[in-house]
py3Dmol code that shows the C-alpha trace and the ligand (Angstrom):
import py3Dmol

protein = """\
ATOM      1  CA  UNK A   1       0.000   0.000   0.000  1.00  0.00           C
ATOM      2  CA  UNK A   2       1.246   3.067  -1.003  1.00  0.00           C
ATOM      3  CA  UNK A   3       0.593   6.905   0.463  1.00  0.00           C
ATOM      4  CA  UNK A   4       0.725   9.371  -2.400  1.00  0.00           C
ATOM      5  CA  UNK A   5       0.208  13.101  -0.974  1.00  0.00           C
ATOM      6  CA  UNK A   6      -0.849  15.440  -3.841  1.00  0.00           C
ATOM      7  CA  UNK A   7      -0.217  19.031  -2.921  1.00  0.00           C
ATOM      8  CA  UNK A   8      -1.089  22.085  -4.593  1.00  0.00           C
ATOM      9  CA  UNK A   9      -2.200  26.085  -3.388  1.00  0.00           C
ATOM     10  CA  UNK A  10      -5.714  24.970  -3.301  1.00  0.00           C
ATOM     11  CA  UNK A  11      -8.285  22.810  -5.418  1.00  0.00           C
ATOM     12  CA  UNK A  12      -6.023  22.180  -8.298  1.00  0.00           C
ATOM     13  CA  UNK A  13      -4.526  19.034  -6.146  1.00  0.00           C
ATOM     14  CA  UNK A  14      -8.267  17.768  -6.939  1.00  0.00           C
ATOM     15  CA  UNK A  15      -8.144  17.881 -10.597  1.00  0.00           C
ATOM     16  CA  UNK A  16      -5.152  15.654 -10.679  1.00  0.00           C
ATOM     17  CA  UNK A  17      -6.773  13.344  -7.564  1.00  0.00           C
ATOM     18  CA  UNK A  18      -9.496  12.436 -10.530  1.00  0.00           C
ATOM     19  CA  UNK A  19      -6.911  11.073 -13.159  1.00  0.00           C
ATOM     20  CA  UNK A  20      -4.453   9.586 -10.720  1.00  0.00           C
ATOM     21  CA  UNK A  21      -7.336   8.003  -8.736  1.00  0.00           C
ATOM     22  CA  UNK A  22      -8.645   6.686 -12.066  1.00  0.00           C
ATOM     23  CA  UNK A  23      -5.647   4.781 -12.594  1.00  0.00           C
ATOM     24  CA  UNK A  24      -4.891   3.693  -9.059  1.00  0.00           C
ATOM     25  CA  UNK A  25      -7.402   3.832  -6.458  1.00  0.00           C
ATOM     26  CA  UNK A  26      -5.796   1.331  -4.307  1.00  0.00           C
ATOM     27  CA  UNK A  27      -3.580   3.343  -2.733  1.00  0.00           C
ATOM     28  CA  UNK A  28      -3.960   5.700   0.733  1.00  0.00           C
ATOM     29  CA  UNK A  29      -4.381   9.152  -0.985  1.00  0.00           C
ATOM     30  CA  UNK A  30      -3.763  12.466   0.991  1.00  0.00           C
ATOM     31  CA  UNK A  31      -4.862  15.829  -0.405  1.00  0.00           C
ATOM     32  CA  UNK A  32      -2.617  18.967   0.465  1.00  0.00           C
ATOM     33  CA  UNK A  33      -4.175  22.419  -0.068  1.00  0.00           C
ATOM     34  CA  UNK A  34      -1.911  25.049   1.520  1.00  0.00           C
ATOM     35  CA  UNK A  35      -4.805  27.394   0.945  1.00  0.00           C
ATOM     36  CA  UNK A  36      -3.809  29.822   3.866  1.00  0.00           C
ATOM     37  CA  UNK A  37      -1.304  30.719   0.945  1.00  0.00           C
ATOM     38  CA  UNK A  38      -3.370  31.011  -1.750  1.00  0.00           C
ATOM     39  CA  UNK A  39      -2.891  32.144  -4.803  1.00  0.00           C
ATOM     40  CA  UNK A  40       0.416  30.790  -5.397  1.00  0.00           C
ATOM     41  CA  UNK A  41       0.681  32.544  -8.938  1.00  0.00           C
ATOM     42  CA  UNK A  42       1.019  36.137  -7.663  1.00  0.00           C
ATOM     43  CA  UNK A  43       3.493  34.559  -5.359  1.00  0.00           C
ATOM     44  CA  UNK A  44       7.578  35.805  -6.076  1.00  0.00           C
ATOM     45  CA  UNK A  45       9.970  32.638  -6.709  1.00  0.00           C
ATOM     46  CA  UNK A  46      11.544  33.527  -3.637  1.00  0.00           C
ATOM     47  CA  UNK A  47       8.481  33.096  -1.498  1.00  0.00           C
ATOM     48  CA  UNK A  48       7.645  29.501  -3.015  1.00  0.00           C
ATOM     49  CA  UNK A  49      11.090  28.434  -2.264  1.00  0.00           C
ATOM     50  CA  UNK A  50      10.814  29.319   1.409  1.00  0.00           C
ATOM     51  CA  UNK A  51       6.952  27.843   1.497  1.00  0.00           C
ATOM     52  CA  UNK A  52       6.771  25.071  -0.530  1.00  0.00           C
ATOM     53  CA  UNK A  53       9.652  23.304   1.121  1.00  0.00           C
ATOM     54  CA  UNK A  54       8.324  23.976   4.702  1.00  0.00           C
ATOM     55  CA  UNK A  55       4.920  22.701   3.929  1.00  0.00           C
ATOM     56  CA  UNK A  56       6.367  19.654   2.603  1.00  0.00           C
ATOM     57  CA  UNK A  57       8.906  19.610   5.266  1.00  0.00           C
ATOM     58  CA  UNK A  58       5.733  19.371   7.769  1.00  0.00           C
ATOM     59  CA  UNK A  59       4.003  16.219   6.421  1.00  0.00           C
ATOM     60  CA  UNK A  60       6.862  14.584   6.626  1.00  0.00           C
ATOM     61  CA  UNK A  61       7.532  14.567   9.900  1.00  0.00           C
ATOM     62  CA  UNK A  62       3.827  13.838  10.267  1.00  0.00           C
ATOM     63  CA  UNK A  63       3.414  11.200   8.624  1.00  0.00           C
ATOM     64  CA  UNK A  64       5.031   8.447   6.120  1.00  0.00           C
ATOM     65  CA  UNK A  65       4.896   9.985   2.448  1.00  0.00           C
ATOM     66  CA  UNK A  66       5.884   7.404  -0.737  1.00  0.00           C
ATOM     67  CA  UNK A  67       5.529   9.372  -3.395  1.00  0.00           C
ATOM     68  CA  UNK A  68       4.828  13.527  -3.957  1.00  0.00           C
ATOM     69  CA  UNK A  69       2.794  14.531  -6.330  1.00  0.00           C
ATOM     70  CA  UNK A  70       3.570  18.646  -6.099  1.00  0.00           C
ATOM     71  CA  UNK A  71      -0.091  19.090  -8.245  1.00  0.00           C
ATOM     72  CA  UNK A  72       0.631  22.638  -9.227  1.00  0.00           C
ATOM     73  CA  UNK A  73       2.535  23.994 -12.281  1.00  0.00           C
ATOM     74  CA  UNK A  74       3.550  27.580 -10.491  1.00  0.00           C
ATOM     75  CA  UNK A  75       5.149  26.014  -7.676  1.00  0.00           C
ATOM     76  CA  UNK A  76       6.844  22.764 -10.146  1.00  0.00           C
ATOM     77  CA  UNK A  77       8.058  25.082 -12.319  1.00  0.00           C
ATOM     78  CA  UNK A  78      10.381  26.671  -9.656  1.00  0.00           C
ATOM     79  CA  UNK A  79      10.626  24.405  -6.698  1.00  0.00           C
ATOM     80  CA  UNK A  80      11.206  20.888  -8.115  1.00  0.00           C
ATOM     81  CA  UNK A  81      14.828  20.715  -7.741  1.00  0.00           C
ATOM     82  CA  UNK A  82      14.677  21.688  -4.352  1.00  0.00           C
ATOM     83  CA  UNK A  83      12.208  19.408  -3.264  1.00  0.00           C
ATOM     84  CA  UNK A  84      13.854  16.346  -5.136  1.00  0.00           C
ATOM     85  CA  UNK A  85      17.356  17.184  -3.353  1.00  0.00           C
ATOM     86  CA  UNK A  86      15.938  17.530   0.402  1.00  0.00           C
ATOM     87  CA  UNK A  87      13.527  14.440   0.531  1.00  0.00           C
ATOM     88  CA  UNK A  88      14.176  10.805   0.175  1.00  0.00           C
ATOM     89  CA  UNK A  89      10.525   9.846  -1.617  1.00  0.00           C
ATOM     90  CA  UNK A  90       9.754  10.543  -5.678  1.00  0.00           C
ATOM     91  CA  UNK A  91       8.224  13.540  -6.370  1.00  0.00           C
ATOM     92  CA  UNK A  92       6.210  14.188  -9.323  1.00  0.00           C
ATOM     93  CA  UNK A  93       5.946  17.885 -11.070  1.00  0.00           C
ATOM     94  CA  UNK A  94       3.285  18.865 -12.888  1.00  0.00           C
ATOM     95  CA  UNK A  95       4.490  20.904 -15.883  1.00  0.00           C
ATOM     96  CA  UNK A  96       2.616  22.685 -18.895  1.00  0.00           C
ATOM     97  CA  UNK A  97       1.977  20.506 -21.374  1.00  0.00           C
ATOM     98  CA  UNK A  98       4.113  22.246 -24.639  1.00  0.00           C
ATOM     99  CA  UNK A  99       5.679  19.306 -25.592  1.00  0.00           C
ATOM    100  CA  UNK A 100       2.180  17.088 -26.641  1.00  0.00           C
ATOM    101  CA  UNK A 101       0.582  20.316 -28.066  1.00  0.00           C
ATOM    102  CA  UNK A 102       3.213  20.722 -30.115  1.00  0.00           C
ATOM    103  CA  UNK A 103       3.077  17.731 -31.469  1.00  0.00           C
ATOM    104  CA  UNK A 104      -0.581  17.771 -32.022  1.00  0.00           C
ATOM    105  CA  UNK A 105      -1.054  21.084 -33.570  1.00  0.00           C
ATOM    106  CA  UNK A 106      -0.909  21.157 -37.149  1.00  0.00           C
ATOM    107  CA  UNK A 107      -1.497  25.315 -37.421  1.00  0.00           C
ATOM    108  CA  UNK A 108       1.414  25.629 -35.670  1.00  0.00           C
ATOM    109  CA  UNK A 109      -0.311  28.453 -33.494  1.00  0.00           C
ATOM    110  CA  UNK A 110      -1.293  26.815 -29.389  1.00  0.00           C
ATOM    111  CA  UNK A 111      -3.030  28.680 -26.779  1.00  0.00           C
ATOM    112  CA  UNK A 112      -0.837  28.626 -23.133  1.00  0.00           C
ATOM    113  CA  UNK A 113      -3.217  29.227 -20.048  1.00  0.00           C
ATOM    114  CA  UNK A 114      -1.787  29.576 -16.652  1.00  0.00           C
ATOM    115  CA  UNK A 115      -1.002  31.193 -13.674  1.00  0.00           C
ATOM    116  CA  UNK A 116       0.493  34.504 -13.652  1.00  0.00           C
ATOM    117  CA  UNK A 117       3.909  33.648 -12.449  1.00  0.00           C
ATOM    118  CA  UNK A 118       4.246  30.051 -14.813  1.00  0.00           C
ATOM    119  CA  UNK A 119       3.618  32.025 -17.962  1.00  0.00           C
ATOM    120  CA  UNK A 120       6.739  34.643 -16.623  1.00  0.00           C
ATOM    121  CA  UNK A 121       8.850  32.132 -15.741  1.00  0.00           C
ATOM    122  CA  UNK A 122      12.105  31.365 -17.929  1.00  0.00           C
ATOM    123  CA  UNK A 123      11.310  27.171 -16.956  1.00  0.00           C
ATOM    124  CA  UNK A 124       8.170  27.767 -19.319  1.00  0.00           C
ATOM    125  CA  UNK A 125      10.496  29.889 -22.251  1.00  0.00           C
ATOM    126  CA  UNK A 126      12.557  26.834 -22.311  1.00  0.00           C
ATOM    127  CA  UNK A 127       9.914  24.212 -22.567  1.00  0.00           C
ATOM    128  CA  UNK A 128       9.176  26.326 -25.531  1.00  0.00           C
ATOM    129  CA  UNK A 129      12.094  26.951 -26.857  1.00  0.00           C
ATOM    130  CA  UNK A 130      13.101  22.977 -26.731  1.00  0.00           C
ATOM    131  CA  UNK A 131       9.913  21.520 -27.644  1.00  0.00           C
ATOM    132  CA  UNK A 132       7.487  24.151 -29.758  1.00  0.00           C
ATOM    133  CA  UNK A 133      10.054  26.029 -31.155  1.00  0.00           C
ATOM    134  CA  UNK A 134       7.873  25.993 -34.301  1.00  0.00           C
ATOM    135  CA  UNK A 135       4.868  27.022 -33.177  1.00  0.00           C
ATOM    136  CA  UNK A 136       3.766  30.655 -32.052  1.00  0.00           C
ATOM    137  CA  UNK A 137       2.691  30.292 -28.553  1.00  0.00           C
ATOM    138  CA  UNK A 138      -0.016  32.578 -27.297  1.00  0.00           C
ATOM    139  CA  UNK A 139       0.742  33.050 -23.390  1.00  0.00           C
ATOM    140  CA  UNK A 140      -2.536  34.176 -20.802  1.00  0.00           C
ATOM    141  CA  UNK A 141      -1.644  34.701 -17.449  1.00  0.00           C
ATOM    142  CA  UNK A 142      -5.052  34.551 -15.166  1.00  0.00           C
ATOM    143  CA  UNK A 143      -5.299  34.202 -11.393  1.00  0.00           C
ATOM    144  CA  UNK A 144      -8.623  35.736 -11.859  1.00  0.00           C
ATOM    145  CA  UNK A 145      -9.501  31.998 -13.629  1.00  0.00           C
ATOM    146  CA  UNK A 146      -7.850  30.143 -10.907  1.00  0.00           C
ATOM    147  CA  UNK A 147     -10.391  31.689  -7.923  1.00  0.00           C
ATOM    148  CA  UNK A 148     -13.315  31.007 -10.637  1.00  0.00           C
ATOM    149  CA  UNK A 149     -12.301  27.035 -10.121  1.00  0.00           C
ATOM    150  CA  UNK A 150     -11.871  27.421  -6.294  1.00  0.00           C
ATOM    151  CA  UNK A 151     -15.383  29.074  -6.283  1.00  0.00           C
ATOM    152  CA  UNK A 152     -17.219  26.305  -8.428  1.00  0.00           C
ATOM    153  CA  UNK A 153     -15.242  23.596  -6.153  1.00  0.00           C
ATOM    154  CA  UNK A 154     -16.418  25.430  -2.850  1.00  0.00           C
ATOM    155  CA  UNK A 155     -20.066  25.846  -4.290  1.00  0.00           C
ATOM    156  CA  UNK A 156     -20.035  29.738  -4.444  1.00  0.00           C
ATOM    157  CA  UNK A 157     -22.032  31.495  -6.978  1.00  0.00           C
ATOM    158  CA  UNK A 158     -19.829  32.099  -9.810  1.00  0.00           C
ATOM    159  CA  UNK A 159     -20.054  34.361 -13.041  1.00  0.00           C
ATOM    160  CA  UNK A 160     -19.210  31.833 -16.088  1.00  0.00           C
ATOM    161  CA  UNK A 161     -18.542  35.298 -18.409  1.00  0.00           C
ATOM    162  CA  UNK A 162     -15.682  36.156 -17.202  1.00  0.00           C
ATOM    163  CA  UNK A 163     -14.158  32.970 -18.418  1.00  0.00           C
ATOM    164  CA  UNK A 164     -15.186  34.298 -21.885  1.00  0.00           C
ATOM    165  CA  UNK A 165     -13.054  37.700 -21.203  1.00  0.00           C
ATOM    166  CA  UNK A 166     -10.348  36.133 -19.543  1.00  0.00           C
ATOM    167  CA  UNK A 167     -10.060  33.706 -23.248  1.00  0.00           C
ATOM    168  CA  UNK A 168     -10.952  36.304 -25.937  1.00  0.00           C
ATOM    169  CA  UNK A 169      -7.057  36.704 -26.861  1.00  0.00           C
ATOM    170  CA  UNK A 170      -7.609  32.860 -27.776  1.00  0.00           C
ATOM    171  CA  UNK A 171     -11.205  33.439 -29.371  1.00  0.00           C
ATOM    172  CA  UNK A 172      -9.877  36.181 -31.025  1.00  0.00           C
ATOM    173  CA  UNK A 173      -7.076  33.546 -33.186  1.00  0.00           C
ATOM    174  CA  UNK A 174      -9.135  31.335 -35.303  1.00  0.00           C
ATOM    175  CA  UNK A 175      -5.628  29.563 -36.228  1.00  0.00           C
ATOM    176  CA  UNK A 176      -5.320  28.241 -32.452  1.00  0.00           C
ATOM    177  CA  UNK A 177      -5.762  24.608 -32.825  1.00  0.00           C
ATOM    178  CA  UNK A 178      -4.855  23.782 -29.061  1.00  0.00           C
ATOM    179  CA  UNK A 179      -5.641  25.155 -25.844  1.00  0.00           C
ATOM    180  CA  UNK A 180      -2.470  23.953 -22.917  1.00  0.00           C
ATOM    181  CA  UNK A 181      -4.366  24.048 -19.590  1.00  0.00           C
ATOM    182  CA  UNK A 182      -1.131  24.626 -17.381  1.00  0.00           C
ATOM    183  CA  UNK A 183      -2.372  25.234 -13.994  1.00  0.00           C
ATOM    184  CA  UNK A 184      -4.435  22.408 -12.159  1.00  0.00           C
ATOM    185  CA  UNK A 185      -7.388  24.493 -11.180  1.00  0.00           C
ATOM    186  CA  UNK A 186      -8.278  24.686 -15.385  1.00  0.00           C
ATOM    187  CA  UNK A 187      -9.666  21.052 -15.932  1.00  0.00           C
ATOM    188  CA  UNK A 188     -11.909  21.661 -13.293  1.00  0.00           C
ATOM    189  CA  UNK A 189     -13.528  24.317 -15.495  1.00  0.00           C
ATOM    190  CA  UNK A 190     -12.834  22.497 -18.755  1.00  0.00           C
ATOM    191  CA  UNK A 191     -16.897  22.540 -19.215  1.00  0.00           C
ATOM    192  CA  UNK A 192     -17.047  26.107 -19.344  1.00  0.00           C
ATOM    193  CA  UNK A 193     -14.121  26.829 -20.625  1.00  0.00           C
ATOM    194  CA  UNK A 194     -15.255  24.714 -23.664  1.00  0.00           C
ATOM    195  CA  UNK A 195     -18.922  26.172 -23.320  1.00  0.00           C
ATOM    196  CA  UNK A 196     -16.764  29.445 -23.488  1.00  0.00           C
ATOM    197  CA  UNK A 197     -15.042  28.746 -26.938  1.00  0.00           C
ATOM    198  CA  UNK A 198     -17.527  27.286 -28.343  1.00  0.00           C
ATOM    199  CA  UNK A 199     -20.181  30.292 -28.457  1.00  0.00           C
ATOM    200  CA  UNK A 200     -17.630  31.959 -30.626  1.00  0.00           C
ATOM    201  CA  UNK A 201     -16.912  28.721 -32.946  1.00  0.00           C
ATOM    202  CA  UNK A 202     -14.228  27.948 -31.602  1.00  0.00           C
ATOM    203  CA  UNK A 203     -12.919  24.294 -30.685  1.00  0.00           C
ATOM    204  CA  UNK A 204      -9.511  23.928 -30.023  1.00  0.00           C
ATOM    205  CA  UNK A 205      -7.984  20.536 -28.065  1.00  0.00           C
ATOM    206  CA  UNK A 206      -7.665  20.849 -24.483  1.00  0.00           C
ATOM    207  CA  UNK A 207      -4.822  19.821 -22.812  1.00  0.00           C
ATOM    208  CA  UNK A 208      -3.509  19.289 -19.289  1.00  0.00           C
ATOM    209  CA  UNK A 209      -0.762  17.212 -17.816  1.00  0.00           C
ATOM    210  CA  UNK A 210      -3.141  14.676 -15.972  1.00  0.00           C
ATOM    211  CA  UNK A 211      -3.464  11.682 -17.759  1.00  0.00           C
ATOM    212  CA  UNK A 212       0.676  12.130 -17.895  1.00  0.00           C
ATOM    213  CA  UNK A 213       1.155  12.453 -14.061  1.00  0.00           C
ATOM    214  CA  UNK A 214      -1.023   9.337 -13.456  1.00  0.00           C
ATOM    215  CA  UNK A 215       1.082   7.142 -16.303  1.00  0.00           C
ATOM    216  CA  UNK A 216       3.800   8.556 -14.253  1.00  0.00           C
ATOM    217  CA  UNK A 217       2.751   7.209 -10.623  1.00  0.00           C
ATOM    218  CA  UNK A 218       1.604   3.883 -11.922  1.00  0.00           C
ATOM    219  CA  UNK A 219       5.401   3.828 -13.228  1.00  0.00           C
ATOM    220  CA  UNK A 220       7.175   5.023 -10.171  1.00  0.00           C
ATOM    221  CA  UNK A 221       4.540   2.423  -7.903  1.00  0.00           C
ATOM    222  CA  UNK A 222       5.965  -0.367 -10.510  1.00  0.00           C
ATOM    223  CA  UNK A 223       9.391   0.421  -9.968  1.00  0.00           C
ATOM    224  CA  UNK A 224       9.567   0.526  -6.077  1.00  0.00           C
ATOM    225  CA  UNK A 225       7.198  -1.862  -5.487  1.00  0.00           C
ATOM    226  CA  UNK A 226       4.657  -0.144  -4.252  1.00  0.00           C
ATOM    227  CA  UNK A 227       1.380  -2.515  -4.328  1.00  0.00           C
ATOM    228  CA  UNK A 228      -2.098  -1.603  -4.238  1.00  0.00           C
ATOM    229  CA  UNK A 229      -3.465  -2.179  -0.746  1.00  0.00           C
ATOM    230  CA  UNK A 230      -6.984  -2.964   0.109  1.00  0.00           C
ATOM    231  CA  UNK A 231      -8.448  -0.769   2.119  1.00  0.00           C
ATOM    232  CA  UNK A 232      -7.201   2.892   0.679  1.00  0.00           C
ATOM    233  CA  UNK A 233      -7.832   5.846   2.787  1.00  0.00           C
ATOM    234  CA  UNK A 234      -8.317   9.884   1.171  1.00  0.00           C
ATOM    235  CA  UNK A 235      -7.474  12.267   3.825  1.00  0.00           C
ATOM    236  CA  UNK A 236      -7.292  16.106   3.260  1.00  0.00           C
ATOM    237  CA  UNK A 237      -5.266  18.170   5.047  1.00  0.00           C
ATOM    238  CA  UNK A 238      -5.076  22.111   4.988  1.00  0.00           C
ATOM    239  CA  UNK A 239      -3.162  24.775   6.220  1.00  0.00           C
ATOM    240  CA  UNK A 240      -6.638  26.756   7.015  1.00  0.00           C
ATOM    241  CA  UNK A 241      -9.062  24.115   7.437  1.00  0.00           C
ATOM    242  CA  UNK A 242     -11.950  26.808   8.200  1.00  0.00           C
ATOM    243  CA  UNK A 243     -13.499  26.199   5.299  1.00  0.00           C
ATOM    244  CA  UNK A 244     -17.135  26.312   3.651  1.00  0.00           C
ATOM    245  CA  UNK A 245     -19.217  23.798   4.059  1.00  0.00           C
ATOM    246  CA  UNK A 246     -20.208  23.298   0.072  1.00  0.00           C
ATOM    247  CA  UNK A 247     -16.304  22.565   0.223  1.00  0.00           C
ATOM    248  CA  UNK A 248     -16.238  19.869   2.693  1.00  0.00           C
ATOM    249  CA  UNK A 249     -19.306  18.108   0.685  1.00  0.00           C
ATOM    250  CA  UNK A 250     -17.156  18.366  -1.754  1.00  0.00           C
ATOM    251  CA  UNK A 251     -14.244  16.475  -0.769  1.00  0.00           C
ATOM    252  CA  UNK A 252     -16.915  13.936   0.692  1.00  0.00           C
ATOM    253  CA  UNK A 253     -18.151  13.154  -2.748  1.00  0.00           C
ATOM    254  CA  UNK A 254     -14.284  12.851  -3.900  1.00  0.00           C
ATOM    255  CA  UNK A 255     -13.989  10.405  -1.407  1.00  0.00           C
ATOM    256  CA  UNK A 256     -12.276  12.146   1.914  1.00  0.00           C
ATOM    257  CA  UNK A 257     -13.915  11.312   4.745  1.00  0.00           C
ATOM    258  CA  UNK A 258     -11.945  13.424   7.564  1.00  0.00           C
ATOM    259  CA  UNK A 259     -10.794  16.706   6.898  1.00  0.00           C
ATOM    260  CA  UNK A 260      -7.586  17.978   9.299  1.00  0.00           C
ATOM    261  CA  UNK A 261      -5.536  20.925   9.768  1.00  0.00           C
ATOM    262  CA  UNK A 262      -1.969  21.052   8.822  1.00  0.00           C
ATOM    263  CA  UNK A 263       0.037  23.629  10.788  1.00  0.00           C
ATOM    264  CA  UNK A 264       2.662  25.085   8.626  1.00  0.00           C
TER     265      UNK A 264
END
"""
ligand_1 = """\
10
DGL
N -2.956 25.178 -9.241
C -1.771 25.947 -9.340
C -1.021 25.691 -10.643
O -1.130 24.640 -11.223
C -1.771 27.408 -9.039
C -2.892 28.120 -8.425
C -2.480 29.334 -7.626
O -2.235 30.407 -8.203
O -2.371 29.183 -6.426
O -0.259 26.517 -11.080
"""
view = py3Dmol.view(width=600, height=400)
view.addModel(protein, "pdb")
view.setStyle({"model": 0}, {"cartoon": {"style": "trace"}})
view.addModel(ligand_1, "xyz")
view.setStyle({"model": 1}, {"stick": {}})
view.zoomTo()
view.show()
C-alpha cells in the first residue's frame, strides 16, 4: 500500500486526484491544499522556495509519504529541484503541457493558459524553446480563472462570463488549434471553458498534464514496489481548514472522509 500526498495552493490538487485516482485507487491518498497561501501565482519565486519546502517539510515529519505529487505547475516550475534534493521519496511535477501540443497542432499556433507567475517564468520559455520552437505560442496569465475554479469547487455562486473575457485573446485567433491548460485548477472548469469557446466557434484541443502524471505514478509504484493495498484511505489536510461547508461536501463526494488541519 502506497501513500501518495498530492499538494497544490488549493483545489487544483483535486483535478489531478481524478486522473491519478482513475488509474490507481488502491492506494492511501492524501490531499494537500496550503490554501492559507493562496494564490500561489502572484506569489515571487523567492516566497515559493521558502513555502513550498516547509509545507512539505511538515508532512513529513507527520506522517510516512511514498511518493509527492507537487499538483501545481507555479510552484513545479520553480521548486522541483529543491524538493527532489531535500527528501528521500519521488516527487512528481506537474508541468505545462508544450511538448504534446506541439506535437498535435498542425497550425502551428497553441493557446498557453496559466497562472500569472508560470507564464513569466524562464522554466516555461525553455519548454518552448526545446519543444514548440515551431509554433507561435499565445501566453494568458489569469489568477482571476484560478479563484473562478476554487469558487465552483467550494459551491459559491460564480459568473461563467468572465471565463469568456479572460479567453478572448484565444477566441480572437481562429488559427489556435490547441488550448495547454497549465495550472491544475483549469480542468476543473474544462466545461465552461469549452462552453466558453464554443459560443464563438471555436474548438480547439484541451490539454492538461493529468493523464501524464497518473502514467507517471503507476510507473514510479511499478518500480519501487509499491502494491495496491486494500483498504485505501483519502485524507485532506489544509493549512486553514476553516473552510465552507459546500467545500467539505465536496471532498466527501471525492472520497475524503476526515478533513484535518496542517500547521505550517
Ligand atoms: N494550481 C496551481 C497551478 O497549477 C496554481 C494556483 C495558484 O495560483 O495558487 O499553477
Amino acid at each position: 500500500m502506497a501513500v501518495i500526498a498530492i499538494y497544490d495552493s488549493g483545489v487544483g490538487g483535486l483535478s489531478v486526484y481524478q486522473e491519478v485516482v482513475a488509474k490507481c485507487p488502491e492506494h492511501d491518498y492524501i490531499f494537500v491544499s496550503d490554501n492559507q497561501q493562496f494564490p500561489y501565482g502572484l506569489k515571487s519565486e523567492a516566497e515559493l522556495l521558502t513555502r513550498v519546502p516547509a509545507v512539505v517539510t511538515r508532512l513529513d515529519q507527520r506522517q510516512r509519504i511514498d511518493v509527492l505529487i507537487m499538483a501545481c505547475n507555479t510552484a513545479s516550475t520553480i521548486v522541483l529541484p529543491t524538493l527532489r534534493a531535500t527528501f528521500d521519496f519521488p516527487v512528481i511535477g506537474v508541468v505545462p503541457a508544450i511538448k504534446p501540443a506541439a506535437e498535435f497542432s498542425t497550425t502551428k499556433r497553441i493557446g498557453l493558459l496559466a497562472t500569472p507567475a508560470t507564464v513569466a517564468r524562464p522554466y516555461t520559455d525553455r519548454l518552448i524553446a526545446e519543444f514548440a520552437h515551431d509554433c507561435h505560442v499565445l501566453k494568458i496569465g489569469s489568477s482571476d480563472l484560478v479563484q473562478l475554479a476554487e469558487d465552483k469547487l467550494f459551491g459559491r455562486e460564480f459568473d461563467e462570463s468572465i471565463i469568456g473575457t479572460i479567453l478572448k485573446p484565444i477566441i480572437a485567433d481562429a488559427q489556435i488549434d490547441c488550448l495547454v491548460l497549465a495550472c491544475t485548477h483549469f480542468p476543473l472548469l474544462e466545461a465552461e471553458i469549452r462552453s466558453q469557446l464554443k459560443k464563438h466557434d471555436r474548438h480547439p484541443r484541451l490539454l492538461d498534464s493529468g493523464e501524464a502524471i497518473a502514467n507517471r505514478l503507476v510507473f514510479l509504484c511499478q518500480s519501487f514496489g509499491l502494491e495496491p493495498g486494500e483498504s485505501a484511505t483519502r485524507v485532506a489536510l489544509m493549512t486553514d481548514n476553516n473552510v465552507e461547508a459546500g467545500f467539505v461536501t465536496q471532498l466527501e463526494r471525492m472520497g475524503f472522509s476526515e478533513l484535518q488541519h496542517l500547521i505550517v
